[in-house]
N, C-alpha and C positions, 0 to 999 in steps of 0.2 A: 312877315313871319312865315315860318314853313308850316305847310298845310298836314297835320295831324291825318296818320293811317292808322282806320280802327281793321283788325281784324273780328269776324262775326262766325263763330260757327257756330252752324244749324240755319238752315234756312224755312225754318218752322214759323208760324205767329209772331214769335217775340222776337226772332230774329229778324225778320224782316222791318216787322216795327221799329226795331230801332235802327238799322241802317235809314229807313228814310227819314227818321229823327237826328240822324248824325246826318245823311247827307244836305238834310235841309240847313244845317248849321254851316256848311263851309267845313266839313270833315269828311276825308274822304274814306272807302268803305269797301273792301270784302269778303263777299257771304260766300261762305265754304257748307256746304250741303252735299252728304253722304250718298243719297239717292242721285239717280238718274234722272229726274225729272222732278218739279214743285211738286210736290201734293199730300195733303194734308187726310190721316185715318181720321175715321170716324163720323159721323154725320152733322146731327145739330150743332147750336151753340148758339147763348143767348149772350146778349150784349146789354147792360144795362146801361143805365144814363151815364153814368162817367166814361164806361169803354167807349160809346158813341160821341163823347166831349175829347177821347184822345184820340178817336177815330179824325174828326175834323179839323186836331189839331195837325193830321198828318197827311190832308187834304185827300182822306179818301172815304170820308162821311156818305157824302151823296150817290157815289157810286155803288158803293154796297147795299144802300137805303133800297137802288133802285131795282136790287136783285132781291131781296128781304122781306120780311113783314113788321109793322110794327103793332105789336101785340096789344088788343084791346085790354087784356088784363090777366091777372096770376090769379088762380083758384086753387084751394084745397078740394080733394075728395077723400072719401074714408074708402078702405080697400076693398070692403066687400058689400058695405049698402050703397055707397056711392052719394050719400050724402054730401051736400058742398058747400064749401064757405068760401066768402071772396078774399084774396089776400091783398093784392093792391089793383083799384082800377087805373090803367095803364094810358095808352092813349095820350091823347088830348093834355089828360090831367098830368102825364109825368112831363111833357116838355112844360107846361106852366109850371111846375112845381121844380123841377131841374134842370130844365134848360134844352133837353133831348130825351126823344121817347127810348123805350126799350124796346128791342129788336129781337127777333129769331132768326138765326142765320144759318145756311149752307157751311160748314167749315171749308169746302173747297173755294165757292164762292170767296171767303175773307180771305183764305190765302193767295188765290190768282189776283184780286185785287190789289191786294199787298203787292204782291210781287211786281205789278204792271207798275206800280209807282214808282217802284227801286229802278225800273229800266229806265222809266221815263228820263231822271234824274242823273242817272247812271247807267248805259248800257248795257256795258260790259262788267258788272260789279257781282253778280253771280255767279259761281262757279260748281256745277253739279258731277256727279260722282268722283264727290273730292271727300274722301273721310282721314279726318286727323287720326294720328294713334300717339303723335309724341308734342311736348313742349317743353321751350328753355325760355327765359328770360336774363335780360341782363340791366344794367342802372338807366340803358340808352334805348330797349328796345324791345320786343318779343319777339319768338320767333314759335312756329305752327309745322311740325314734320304731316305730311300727305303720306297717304297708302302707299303711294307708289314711288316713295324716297325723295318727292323736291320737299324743300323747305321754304316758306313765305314766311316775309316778315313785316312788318308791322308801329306801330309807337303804342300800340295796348291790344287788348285781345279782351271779346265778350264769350264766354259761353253761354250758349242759347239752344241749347242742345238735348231738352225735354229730361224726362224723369228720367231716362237711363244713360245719360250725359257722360262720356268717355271724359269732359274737359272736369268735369266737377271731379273726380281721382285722380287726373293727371293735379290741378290744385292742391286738392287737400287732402289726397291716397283714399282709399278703397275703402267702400261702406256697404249696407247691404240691401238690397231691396228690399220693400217690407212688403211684403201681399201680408193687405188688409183682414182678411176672411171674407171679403166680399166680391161677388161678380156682378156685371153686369150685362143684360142683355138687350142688345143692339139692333134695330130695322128699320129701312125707311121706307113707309109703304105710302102708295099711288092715294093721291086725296080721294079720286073717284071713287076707288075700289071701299070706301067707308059708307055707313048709312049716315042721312043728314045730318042726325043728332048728334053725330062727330066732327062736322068739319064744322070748327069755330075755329076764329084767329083770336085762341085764349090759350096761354101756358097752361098745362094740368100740372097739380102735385099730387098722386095717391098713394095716402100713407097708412103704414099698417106696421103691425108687430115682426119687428125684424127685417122691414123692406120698404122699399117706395116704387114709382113709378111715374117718370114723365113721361109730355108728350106736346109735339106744337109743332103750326107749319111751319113751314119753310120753303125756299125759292117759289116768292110769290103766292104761295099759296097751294102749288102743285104735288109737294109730297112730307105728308107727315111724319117726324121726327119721333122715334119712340125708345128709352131707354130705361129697362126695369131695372134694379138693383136687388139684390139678396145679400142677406150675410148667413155666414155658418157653410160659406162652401170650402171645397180642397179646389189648390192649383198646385201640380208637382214644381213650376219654373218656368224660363222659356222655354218657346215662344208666349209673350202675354194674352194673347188674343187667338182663337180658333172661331170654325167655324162651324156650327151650328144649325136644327131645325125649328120649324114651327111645335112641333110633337113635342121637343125638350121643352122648350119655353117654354108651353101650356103645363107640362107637367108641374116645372118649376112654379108657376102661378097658379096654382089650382086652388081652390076657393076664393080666389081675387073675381072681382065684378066682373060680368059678361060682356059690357065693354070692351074691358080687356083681352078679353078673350077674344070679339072680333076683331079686333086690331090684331091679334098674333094671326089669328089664321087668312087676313089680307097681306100678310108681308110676304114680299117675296122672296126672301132669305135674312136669315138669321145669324149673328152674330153674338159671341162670349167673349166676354174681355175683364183678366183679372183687375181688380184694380187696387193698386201699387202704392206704394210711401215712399221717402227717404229722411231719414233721421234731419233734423232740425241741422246746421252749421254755425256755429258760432262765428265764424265769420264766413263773407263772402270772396273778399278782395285779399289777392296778394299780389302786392308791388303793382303792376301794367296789368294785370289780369283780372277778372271777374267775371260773376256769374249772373243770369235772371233769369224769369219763369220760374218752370219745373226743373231747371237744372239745379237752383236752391231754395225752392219755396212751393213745393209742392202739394196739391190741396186734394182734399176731397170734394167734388162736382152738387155739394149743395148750398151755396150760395152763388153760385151763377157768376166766379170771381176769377176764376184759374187762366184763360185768354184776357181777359181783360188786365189782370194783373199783370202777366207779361208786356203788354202795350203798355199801360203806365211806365213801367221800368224802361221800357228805351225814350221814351221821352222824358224822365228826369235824371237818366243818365247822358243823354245829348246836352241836357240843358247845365249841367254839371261840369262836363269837358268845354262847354261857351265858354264858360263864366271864369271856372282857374284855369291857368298858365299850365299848372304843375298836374300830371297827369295820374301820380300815385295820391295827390290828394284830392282831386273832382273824382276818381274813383272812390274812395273812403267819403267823401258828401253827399254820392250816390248811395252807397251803404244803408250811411245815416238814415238818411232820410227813409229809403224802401224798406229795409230789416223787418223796423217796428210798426210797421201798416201792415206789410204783409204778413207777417208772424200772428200779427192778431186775426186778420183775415183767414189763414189756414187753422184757427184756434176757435172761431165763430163758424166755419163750416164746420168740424167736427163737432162745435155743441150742436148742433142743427141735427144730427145722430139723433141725439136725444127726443126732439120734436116729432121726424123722421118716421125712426124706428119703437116707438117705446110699444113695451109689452101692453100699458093700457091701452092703446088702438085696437086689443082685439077683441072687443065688443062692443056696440055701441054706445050702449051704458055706461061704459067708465071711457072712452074714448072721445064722445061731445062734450062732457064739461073740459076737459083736457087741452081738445082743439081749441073748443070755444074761450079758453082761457092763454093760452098758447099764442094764439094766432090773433088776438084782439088790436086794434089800430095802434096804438099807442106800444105794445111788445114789438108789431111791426117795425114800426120808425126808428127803434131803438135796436134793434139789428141791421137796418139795412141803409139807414138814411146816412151817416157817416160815409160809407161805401159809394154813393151815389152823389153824393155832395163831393167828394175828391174830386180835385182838378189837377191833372200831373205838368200842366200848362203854369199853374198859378203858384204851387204848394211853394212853402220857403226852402231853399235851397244854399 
């Protein structure tokens, strides 16, 4: 039989993910990436036990492991007494319980990872400062226009091409961005540069009325990952992201715990980043073509699901194109199957708002019974254990 040519643009997380989930199948694979070089904005990213179960299934578990931390465990704090509650002990106890611990990661780190797999597999299978602006299909084929007037072509085509996705309009015509009302503020500051009572290898959650705030190592240990959130701010448009001081952050956090506050004034630069929606899609797939990640399922960053969830999608969309003959229909049992996981996924981080942000966090007094209520073992499991039990390896297909 003739060897199936997937086309992949974006050469981001999910894209790469599933090229090595397609290459691993006996399909072969080009990644079309707009930039001049791999590299992945932004800094942390936390992998829980299922990302880490498609991580291995795409044989590059270990290697990221050995660039990574894996987190003794997830804590709440409250914003301004700094009170703490445990949310899940981590460690030990998540690989007995799930199979694989949960990680804190580098996002550069998982993308060069990624990407070294794609080579290994395929050398020549990337192809950088290559941006699509046009597409056709026909009953035989796809076809992908480049900047610069060639056309590649193909037997299907992923878009994988993040929340501002050229290929999701070229699909299904033009939508709009949605800034949230919330921003986010970005640093990753030197472990040393911390006092001791900061460097734990534990995820922080600090929540408070109208905001939160991570934070957790990464690469080894050596530079802590810190990202506050706000709502009720203005962003006129692009560009989404600017950059930023220690002086605005602190402003932005002012009555937040002194903690926090040493942590802004250790960073060495500062970073704003609006953060973004896209309207839900009623479908994903048309004919040879379809989408994953953020190009249709776009989430908000509190459930620790958004990279992870694009890894999934290219391994049950590989596992999809194995199994049928017929290419418009292992795309549509691709569909199927990711829609209504990831839909509820993007629908369980935004309740997580609620937890997050609520007005009772701003005082103790009404904000402990809350947490303590909120956050109890058994509330936990029931948001998060589903998410962590997925296996994009096993799910039915």
């Amino acid at each position: 039989m003739r060897t199936l040519k997937a086309i992949v643009v974006g050469g981001g997380i999910g894209g790469l993910a599933a090229a090595i989930a397609l290459l691993q199948r006996g399909i072969d694979v080009e990644v079309y990436e707009q930039a001049g070089e791999l590299r992945e904005v932004g800094a942390g990213i936390q992998i829980s036990p299922n990302g880490n179960r498609a991580l291995h299934a795409l044989g590059v578990f270990e290697a990221l492991r050995a660039l990574s931390c894996d987190a003794d465990g997830k804590e709440i704090r409250l914003w301004n007494t700094g009170r703490m509650w445990p949310l899940f002990n981590l460690g030990d106890q998540a690989i007995r319980k799930y199979g694989f611990p949960y990680m804190t990661v580098f996002r550069p780190d998982l993308l060069r990872v990624l990407g070294e797999r794609v080579r290994r597999l395929k050398p020549d299978a990337i192809h950088l400062n290559a941006r699509c602006v046009g597409f056709a299909q026909t009953g035989d084929g796809v076809s992908v226009q480049l900047a610069d007037g060639r056309w590649v072509h193909g037997d299907l085509l992923l878009g994988a091409d993040g929340v501002h996705s050229v290929m999701r309009g070229l699909l299904h015509g033009p939508d709009e961005i949605q800034f949230t009302g919330m921003v986010a503020w970005r640093a990753l500051i030197p472990m040393e540069a911390l006092p001791s009572h900061l460097v734990r290898n534990v995820a922080l959650n600090w929540i408070g009325p109208g905001g939160h705030l991570v934070h957790y190592p990464v690469q080894g240990g050596r530079l802590m990952n810190f990202v506050g959130t706000l709502e009720g701010d203005r962003w006129g448009g692009p560009p989404w992201q600017e950059p930023s001081t220690r002086e605005a952050c602190a402003q932005a956090f002012a009555g937040w715990h002194e903690d926090i506050h040493t942590m802004i004034q250790a960073a060495p630069s500062v970073t704003r980043w609006a953060m973004c929606l896209r309207p839900f899609l009623e479908r994903w797939t048309v004919g040879r073509a379809t989408l994953s990640g953020d190009a249709c399922h776009p989430t908000l960053p509190l459930l620790g699901q958004g990279a992870v969830s694009s890894i999934e999608d290219g391994i049950v969309l590989a596992r999809c194109l194995e199994k049928y003959d017929d290419v418009p229909t292992a795309l549509q049992r691709y569909e199927a199957v990711r829609r209504p996981h990831t839909y509820a996924m993007v629908h369980g981080s935004s309740e997580n708002l609620y937890r997050f942000h609520n007005p009772v966090l701003a005082t103790p007094e009404t904000a402990e019974p809350f947490i303590s209520r909120e956050w109890q073992t058994q509330a936990i499991s029931d948001r998060y254990d589903w998410l962590f039990t997925y296996d994009a390896e096993a799910v039915e297909i």
